[in-house]
C-alpha positions as CSV (number, residue, x, y, z in Angstrom):
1,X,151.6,57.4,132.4
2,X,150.5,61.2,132.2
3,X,147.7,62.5,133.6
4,X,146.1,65.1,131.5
5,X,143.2,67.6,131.7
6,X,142.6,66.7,128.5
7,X,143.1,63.8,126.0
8,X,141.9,64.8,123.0
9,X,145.2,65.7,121.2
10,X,146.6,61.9,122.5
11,X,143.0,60.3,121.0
12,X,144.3,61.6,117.2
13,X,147.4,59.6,117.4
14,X,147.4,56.3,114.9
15,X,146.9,52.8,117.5
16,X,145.6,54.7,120.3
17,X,141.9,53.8,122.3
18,X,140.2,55.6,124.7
19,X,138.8,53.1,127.4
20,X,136.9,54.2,130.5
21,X,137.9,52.3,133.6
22,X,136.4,52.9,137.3
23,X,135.1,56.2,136.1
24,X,138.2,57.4,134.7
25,X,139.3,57.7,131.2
26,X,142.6,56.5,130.3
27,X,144.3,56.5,126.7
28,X,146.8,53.1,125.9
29,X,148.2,52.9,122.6
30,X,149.8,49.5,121.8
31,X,151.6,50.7,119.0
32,X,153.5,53.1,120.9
33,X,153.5,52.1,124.4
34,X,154.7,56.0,125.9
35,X,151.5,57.2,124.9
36,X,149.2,56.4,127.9
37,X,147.4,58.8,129.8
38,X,144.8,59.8,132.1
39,X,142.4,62.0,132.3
40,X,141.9,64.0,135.4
């Protein structure tokens, strides 16, 4: 998992969610599993 300033590039990408978890936001993409990140 990266952690990214900013996710808004990795949000664009086809399968991918933003979810917000314990104040943070992470991106998971089941489709393509090396795509998870976090913000901050």
């Amino acid at each position: 998992m990266k952690v990214r300033a900013s996710l808004k590039a990795l949000k664009k990408l086809p399968g991918s969610q933003v979810v917000k978890r314990k104040g943070r936001i992470y991106v998971i993409n089941k489709q393509n599993p090396r795509f998870k990140a976090r913000q901050g």
